[in-house]
N, C-alpha and C positions, 0 to 999 in steps of 0.2 A: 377338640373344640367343637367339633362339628354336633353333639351329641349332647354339649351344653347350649349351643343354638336351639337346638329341636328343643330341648327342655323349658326353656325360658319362653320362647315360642310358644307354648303348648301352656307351661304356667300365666304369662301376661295377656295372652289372648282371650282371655275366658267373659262370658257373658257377666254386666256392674251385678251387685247385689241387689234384687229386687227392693227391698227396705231396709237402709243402714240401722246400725243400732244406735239407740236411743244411750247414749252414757251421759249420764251426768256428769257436770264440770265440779273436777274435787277442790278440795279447799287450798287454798292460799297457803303457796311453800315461801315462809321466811327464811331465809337462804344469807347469810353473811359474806359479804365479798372485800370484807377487811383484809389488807393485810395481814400475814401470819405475825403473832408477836415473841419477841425473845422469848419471853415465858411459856407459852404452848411450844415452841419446839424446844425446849431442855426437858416439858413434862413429857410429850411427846417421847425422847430420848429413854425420860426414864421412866418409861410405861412400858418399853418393848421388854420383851422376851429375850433371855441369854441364849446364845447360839443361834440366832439367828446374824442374817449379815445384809448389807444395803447395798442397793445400787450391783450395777454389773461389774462392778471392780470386786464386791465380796469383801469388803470393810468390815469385821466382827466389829459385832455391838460392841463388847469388853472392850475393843480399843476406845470406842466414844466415849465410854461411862467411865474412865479416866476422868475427865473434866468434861463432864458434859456443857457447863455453862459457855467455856469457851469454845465446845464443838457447837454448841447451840449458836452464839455471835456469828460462828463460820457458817453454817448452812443458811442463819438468818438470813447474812447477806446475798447468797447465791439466790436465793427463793424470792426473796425482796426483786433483785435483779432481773431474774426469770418475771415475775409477776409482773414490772412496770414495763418491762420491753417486750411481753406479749409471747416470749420463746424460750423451749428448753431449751437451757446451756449443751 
């Protein structure tokens, strides 16, 4: 620990920048904060890659892409959930 003391020490103590740089302010991020809709996650679903798997339980996709509409309703709701009460499940 002692060793990341001196280093941080040594990094944050350093003399301001004589003249900051001049960046221009970029352009205006249109940014959607809709809820997710049924539709994007079944396409979503059916966009991914086979053998690939979700989440840390390792869910193969081929089980979702069974019915994906009805996996899409189920995650809808969980993400909807997540989304209004501000936490991952």
């Amino acid at each position: 620990m002692e060793c990341w003391k001196e280093h941080f020490e040594e990094f944050l103590n350093t003399m301001p920048v004589a003249k900051p740089l001049d960046i221009p302010p970029g352009e205006e991020l249109v940014i959607n904060t809709d809820p997710f809709t049924r539709e994007e996650k079944t396409k979503t679903i059916q966009k991914t890659k086979n053998g690939k798997t979700l989440g840390p339980v390792n869910i193969p996709l081929e089980a979702l892409m069974v019915n994906p509409d009805t996996i899409a309703a189920v995650i809808y709701r969980l993400i909807q959930e997540a989304w209004e009460l501000r936490r991952v499940p």
